[in-house]
PLY file of the C-alpha trace (Angstrom):
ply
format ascii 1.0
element vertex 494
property float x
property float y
property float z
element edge 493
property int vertex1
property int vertex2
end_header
25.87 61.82 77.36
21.95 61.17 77.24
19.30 64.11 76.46
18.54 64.68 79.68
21.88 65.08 81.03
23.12 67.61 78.35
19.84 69.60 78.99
20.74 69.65 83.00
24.02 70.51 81.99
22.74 73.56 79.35
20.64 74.41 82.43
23.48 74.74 85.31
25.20 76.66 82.81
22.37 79.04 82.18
21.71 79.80 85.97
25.13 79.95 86.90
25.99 82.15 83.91
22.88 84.57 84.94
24.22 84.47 88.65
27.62 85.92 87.57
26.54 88.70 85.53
24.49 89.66 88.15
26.72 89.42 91.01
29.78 90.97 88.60
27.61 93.73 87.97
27.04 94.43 91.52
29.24 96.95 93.63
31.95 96.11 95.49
31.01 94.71 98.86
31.86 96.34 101.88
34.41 95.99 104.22
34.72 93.71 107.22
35.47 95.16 110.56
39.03 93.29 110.17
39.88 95.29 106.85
38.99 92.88 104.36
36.65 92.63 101.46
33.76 90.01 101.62
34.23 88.12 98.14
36.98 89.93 96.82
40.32 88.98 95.94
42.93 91.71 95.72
45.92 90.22 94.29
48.80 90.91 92.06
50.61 88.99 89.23
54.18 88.85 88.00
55.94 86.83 85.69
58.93 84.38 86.50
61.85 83.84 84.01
63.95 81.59 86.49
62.00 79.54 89.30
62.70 79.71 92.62
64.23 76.32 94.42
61.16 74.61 94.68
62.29 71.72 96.89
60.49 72.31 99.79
56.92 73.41 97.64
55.59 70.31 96.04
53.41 70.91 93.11
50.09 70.45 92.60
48.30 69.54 88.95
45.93 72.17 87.99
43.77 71.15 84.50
41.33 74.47 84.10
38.32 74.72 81.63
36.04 78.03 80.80
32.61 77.55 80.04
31.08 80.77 79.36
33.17 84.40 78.75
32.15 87.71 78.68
34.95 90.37 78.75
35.37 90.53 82.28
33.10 88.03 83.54
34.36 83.79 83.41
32.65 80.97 84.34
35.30 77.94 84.63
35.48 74.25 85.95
38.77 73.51 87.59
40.04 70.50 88.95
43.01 70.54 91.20
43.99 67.03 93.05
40.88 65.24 93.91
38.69 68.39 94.39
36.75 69.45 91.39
35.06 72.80 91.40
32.75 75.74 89.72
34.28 79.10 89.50
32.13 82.46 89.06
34.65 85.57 88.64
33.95 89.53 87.61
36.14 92.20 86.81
39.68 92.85 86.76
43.00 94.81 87.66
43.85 94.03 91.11
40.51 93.29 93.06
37.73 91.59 91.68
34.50 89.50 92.91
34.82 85.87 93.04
32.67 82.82 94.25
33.25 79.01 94.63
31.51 76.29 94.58
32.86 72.33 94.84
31.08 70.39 92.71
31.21 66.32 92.47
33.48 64.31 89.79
30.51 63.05 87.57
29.05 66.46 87.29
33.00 68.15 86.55
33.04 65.46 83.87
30.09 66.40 82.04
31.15 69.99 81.84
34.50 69.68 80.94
33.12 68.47 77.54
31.88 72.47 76.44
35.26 73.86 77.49
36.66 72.53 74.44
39.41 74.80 73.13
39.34 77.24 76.99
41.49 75.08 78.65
44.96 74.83 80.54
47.06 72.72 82.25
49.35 74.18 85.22
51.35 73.03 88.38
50.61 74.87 91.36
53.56 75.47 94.28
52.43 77.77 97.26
55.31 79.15 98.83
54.47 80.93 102.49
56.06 84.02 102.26
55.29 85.42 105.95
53.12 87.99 107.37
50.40 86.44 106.22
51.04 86.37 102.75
51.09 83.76 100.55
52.52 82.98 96.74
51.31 81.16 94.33
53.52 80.05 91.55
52.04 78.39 88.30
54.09 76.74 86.07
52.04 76.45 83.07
52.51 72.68 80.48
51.19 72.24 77.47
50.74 74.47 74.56
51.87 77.14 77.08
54.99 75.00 78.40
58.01 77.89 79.19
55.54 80.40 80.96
55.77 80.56 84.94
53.59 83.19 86.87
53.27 83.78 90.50
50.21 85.58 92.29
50.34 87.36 95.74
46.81 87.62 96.97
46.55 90.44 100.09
44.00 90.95 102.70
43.51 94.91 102.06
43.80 96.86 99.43
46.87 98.95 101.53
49.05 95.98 102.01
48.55 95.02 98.42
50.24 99.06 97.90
53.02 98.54 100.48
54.14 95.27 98.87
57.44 94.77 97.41
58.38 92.02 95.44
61.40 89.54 96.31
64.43 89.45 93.44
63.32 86.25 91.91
59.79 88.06 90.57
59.47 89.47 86.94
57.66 92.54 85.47
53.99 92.97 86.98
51.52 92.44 84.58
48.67 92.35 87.09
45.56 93.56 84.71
47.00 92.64 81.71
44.22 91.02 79.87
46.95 88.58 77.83
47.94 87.11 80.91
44.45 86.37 82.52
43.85 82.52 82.35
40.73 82.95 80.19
43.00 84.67 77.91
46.00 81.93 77.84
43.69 79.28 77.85
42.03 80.29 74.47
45.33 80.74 72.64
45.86 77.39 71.54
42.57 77.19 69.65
42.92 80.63 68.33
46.31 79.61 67.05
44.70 76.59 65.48
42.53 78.77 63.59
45.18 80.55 62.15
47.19 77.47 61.03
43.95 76.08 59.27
45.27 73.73 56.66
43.06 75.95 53.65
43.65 79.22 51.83
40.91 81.87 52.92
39.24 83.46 49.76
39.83 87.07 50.70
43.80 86.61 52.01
46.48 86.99 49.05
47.21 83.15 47.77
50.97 84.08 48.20
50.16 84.96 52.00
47.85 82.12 52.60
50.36 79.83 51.21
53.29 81.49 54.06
50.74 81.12 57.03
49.51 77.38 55.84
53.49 76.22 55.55
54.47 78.39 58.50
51.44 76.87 60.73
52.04 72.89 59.81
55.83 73.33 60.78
54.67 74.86 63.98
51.93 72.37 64.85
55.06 69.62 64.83
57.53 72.01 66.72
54.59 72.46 69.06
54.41 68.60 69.12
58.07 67.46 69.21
58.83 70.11 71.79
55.68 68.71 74.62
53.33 71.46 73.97
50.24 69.36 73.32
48.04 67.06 75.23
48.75 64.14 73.23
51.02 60.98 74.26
54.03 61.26 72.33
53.38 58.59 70.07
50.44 60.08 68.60
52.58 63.60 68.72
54.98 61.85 66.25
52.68 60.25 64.33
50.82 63.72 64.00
54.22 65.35 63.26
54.75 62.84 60.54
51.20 64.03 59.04
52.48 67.60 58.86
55.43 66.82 57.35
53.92 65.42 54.40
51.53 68.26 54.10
54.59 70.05 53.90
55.93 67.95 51.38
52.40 68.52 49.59
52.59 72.43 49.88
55.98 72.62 48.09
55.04 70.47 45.86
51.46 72.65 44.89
53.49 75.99 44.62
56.66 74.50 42.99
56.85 76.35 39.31
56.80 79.35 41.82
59.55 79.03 43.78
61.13 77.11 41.33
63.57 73.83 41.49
66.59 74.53 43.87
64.18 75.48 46.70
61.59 73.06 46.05
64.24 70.03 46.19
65.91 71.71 49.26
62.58 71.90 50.99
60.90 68.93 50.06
64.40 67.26 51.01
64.41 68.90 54.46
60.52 67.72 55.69
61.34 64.74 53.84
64.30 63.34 56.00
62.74 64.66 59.41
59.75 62.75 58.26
61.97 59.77 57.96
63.83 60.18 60.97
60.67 60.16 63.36
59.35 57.40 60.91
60.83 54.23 62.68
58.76 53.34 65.49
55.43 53.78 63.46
56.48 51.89 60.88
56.76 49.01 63.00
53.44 49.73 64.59
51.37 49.42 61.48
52.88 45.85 61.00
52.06 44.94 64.35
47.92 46.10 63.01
48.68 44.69 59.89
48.83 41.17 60.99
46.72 41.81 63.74
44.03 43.19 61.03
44.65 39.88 59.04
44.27 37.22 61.79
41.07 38.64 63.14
39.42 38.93 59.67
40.72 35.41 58.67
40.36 33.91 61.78
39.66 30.22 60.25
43.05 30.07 59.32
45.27 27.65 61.37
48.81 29.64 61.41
50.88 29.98 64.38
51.59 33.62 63.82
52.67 34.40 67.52
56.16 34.04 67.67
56.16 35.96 64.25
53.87 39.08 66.27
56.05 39.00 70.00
59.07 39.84 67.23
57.39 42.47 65.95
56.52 43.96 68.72
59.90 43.70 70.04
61.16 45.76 67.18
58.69 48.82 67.69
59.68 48.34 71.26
63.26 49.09 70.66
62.82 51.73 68.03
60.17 53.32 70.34
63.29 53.73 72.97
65.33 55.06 70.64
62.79 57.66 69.91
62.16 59.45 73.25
60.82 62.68 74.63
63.33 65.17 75.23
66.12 62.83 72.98
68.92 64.94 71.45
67.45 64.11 67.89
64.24 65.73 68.71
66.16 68.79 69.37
67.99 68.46 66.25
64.77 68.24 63.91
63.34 71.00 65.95
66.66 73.14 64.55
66.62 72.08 61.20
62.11 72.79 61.40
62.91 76.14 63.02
65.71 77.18 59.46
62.77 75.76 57.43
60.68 78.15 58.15
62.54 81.41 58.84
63.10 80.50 54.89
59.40 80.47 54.38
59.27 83.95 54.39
61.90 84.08 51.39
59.90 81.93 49.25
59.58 83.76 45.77
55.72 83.63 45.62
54.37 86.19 43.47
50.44 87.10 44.57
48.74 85.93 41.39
45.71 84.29 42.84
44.65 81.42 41.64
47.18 81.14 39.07
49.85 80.74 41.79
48.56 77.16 42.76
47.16 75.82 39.30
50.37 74.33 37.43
51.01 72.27 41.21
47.60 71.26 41.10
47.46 69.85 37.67
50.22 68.50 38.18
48.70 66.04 41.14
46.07 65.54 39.37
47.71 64.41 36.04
50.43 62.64 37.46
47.73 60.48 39.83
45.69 59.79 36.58
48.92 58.37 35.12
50.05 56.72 38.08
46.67 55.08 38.46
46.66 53.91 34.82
50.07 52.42 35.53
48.48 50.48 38.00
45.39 49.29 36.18
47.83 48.18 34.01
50.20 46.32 36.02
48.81 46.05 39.66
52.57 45.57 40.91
53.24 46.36 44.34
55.70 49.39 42.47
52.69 50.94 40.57
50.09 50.82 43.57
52.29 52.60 45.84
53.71 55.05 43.39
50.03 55.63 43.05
49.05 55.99 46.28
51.61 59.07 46.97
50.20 60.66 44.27
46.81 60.30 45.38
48.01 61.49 48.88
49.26 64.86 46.50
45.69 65.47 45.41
44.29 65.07 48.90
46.35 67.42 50.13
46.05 70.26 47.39
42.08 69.89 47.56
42.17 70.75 51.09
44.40 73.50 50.73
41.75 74.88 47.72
38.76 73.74 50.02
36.84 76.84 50.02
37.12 76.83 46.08
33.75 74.56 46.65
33.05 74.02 49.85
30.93 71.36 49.47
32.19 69.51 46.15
36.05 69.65 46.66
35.15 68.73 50.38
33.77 65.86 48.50
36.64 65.56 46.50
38.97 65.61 49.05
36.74 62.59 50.87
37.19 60.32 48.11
40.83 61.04 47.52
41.38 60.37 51.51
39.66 56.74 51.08
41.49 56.04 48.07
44.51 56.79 49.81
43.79 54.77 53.04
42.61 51.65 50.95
46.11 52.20 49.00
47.71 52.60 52.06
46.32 49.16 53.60
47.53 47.30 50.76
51.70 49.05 51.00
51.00 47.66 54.64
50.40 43.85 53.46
53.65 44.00 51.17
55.43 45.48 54.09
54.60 42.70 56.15
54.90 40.17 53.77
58.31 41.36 53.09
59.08 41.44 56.74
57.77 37.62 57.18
60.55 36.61 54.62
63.08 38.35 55.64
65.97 37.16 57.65
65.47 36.47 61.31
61.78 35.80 60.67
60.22 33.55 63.09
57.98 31.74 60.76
57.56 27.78 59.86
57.09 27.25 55.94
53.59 26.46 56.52
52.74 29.89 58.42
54.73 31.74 56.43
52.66 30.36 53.31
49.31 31.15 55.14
50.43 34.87 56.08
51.14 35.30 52.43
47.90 33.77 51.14
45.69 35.97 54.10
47.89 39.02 52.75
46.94 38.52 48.89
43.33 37.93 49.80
43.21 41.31 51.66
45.01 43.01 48.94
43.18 41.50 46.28
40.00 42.75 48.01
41.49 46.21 48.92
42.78 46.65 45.47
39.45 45.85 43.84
37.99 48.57 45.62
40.57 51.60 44.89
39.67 50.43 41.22
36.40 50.87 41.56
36.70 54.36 43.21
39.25 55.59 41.08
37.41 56.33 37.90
34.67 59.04 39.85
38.01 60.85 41.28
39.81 60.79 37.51
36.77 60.88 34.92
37.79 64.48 34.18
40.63 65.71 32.13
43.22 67.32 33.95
42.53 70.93 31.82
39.22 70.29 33.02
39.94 69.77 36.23
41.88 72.71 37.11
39.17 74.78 35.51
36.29 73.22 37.42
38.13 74.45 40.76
39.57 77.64 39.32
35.80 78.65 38.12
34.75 77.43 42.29
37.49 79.77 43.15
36.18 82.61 41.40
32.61 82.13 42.09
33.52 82.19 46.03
35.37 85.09 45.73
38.76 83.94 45.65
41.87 86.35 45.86
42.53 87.32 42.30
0 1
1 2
2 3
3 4
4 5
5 6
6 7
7 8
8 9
9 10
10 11
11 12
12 13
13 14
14 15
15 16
16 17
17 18
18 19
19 20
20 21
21 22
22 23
23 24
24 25
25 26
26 27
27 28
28 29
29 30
30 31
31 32
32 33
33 34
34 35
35 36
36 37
37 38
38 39
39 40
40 41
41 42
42 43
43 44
44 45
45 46
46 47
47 48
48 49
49 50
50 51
51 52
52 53
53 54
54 55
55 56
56 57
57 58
58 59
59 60
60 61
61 62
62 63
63 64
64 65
65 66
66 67
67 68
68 69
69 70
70 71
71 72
72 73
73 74
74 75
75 76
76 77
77 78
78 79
79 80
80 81
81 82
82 83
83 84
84 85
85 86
86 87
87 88
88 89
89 90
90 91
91 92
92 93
93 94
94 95
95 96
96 97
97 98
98 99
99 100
100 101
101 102
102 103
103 104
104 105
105 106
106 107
107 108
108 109
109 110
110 111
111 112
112 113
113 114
114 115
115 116
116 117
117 118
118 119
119 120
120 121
121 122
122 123
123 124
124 125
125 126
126 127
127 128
128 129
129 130
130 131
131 132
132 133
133 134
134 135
135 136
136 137
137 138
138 139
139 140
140 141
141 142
142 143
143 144
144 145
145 146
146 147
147 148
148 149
149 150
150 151
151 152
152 153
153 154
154 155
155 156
156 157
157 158
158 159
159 160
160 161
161 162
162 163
163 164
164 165
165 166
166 167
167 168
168 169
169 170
170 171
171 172
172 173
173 174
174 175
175 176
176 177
177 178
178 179
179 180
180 181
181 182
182 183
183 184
184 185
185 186
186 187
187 188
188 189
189 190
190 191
191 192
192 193
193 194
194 195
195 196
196 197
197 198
198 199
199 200
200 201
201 202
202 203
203 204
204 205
205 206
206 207
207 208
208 209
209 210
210 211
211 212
212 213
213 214
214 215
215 216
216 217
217 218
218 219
219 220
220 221
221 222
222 223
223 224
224 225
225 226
226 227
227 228
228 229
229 230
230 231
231 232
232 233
233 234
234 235
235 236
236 237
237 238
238 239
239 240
240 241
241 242
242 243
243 244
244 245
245 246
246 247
247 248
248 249
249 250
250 251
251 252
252 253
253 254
254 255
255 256
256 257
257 258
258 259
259 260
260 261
261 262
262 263
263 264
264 265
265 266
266 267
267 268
268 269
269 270
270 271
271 272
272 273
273 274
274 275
275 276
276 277
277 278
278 279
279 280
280 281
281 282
282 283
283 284
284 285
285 286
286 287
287 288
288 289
289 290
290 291
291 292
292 293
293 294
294 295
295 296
296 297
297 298
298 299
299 300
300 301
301 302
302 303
303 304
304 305
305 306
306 307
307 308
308 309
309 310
310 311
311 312
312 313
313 314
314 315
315 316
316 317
317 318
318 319
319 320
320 321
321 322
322 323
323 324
324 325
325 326
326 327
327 328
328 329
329 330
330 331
331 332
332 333
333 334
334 335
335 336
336 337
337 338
338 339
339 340
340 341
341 342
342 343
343 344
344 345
345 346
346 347
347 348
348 349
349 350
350 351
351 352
352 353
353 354
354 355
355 356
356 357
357 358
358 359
359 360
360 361
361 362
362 363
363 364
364 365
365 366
366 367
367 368
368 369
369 370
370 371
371 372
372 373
373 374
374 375
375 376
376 377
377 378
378 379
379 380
380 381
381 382
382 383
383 384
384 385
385 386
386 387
387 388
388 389
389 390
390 391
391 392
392 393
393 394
394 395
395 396
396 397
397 398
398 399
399 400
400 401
401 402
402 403
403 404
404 405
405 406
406 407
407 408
408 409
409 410
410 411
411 412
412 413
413 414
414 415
415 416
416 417
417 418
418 419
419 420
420 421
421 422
422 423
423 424
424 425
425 426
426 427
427 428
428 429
429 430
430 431
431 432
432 433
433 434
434 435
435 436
436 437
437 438
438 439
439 440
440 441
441 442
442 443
443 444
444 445
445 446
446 447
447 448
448 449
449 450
450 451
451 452
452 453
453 454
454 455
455 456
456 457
457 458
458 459
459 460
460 461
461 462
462 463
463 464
464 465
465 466
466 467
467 468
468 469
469 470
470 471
471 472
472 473
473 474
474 475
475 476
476 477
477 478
478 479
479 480
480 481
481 482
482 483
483 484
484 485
485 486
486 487
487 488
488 489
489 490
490 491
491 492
492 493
């Protein structure tokens, strides 16, 4: 989006946002000779538990966007079907003021960009119920998946009295400000505030600790169970993320809640990790080789016998691994025990001094790990290594605000370490997997894979060695008290 588009787009927003709070400051307009209110709606909402039969009432897709809010006073882009409009609403309860406008696709498109984090997703069925009344049931997907509403909108404020609702609606919560759509369609992104992968300096470490664990296993139930956005490969792959920050947390507090729980834990995120692990695993050899042909592209190896094999492998692990599978349910059981046990985690509210034995802990055991590896760059050492550095990663962005800007800094350089560590488990991998039985690869290939494979490791190891000293020059006493002095300087829970 150029300069001058964003500033036509600031603009429309400006004049359209001045336009409501006139208008939704205005009084009611009067009636009509036939009874009704020019630019009101009257309607009333009610919740569904069960759904109607819906056979006859095909559905329409509904995504919903709010660019400006003000207590009782929305701005929104909404595009149902193929019509995209601009929606100007004021006050609340039953009747309130409302004007529409269509607007064209290119223009929608631009504005949906500053409704990030005020949007929803719904399916719309209108069901004619006679006399001139109509419902309109919303099925909401997404982070709000399991929530089903249905609106009555009347022509006078006296029908809307006399109304009475058929068996199949739920409690009335017209005027509820919860169940407004400006409301529902900010609570993802306030929940992902609260799951913020840091401790906050003025919350209790012990309570910051609960809401960080409690928030990761709910950003993979929220995943695993269709209430994102995402395709559901990058919802397991995301899952997978959280599971080692999981991993990480227990890990960070683990003198605290000492051995039984931490090896129960870390066993439990551990083997869901693993069992959504297949299908990715077999992706990243599939961009492994694809990584190596296209930067040594002067080889001559016919490699493409080798690739159709491998992608026939993440193919059938990909089926196994479906939306809605029985095993998905399964993990979401075992994720769901894991953290009603959160709660009975024996973390004592010491501040800092909860966190620092895990955290020199990462940081010694990645300074050994990486000595290990200086030492003997065996495929062993650099991948024991890498974990650990994946340990440190994770505790400085749990300790963030400690130093904002130099554990941010920190955290950076343990994150490229880790990727470049990463890259180089991936050659092995594939290596491994060229040699191994069933492999689809002439001598001559198979000895050009492996020599493409060392050159990129060779190159990928050289630079983790280079990095590593600036992430290890300090001693690990030294360390810990460089961050816990950050922690106290920022105002840290003591």
């Amino acid at each position: 989006m150029n300069g001058r588009n964003v500033r036509v787009a600031a603009a429309l927003i400006v004049v359209l946002w001045a336009i409501v709070q006139i208008e939704g400051r205005r009084p009611r307009r009067a009636e009509q000779d036939d009874g009704t209110l020019e630019g009101v709606e009257i309607e009333r909402k009610f919740l569904v538990y069960e759904l109607p039969d819906l056979s006859d009432h095909p559905g329409e897709e509904i995504e919903q966007g709010y660019l400006a809010l003000d207590g009782e006073v929305e701005l929104r882009v909404r595009r149902a079907g193929t019509s995209t409009l601009i929606t100007m609403k004021a006050g609340g309860g039953e009747s309130r003021f409302e004007e529409e406008f269509e607007i064209d696709p290119a223009r929608f498109k631009e504005l949906w960009k500053f409704t990030a984090g005020r949007r929803l997703r719904k399916t719309r069925h209108r069901i004619d119920a006679g006399d001139g009344l109509l419902y309109e049931l919303d099925v909401y997907a997404g982070w709000l998946t399991g929530l089903a509403v249905v609106e009555v909108e009347f022509p006078t404020l006296e029908a809307s009295a006399g109304f009475e609702p058929p068996d199949w609606f739920g409690p009335e919560v017209t005027g509820e400000p919860q169940y407004k759509n400006q409301a529902l369609a900010q609570l993802e992104s306030n929940a992902r505030a609260e799951r913020v992968f840091k401790l906050h300096m003025r919350e209790p470490v012990a309570d910051g600790i609960r809401r960080i664990a409690r928030g990761q296993i709910e950003e993979v139930l929220d995943r695993l169970e269709g209430r994102t956005d995402e395709g559901f490969g990058t919802a397991v792959h995301e899952s997978r993320k959280s599971l080692k920050r999981l991993r990480a947390i227990v890990r960070l507090v683990r003198d605290e809640v000492g051995d039984d729980v931490y090896r129960r834990e870390n066993a439990c995120f551990r083997d869901v990790g693993r069992a959504l692990s297949g299908p990715r695993d077999a992706h990243i050899l599939i961009e492994a080789l694809d990584s190596l042909t296209e930067r040594y592209s002067d080889e001559t190896a016919d490699l493409t016998a080798f690739r159709a094999q491998l992608e026939r492998a993440y193919e059938a692990l990909q089926a196994e691994l479906t939306e809605g599978s029985p095993l998905l349910a399964e993990l979401a059981a075992e994720l769901r025990a894991a953290e009603d046990r959160v709660a009975d985690w024996r973390l004592r509210d010491r501040g800092f001094r909860l966190v620092s034995p895990g955290l020199d802990r990462a940081y010694r055991r990645g300074r050994r790990a990486y000595r290990a590896a200086l030492d003997d760059p065996s495929p062993e050492h650099l991948h024991e290594w890498r974990k650990r550095v994946k340990d440190l990663w994770y505790s400085l962005q749990i300790l963030e605000e400690a130093g904002p800007r130099r554990i941010k800094k920190l955290a950076s350089e343990a994150h490229d370490l880790s990727d470049l560590l990463g890259e180089d488990h991936d050659f092995v991998v594939l290596e491994q997997r060229s040699a191994g039985p069933g492999a689809d690869l002439s001598e001559g290939s198979l000895a050009a894979l492996r020599g493409m494979s060392e050159r990129r490791r060779g190159e990928l190891q050289a630079q983790a060695f280079h990095m590593a000293p600036g992430l290890y020059r300090k001693a690990p006493a030294a360390f810990v008290d460089r961050v816990r002095r950050g922690w106290r300087k920022h105002g840290g829970a003591k």
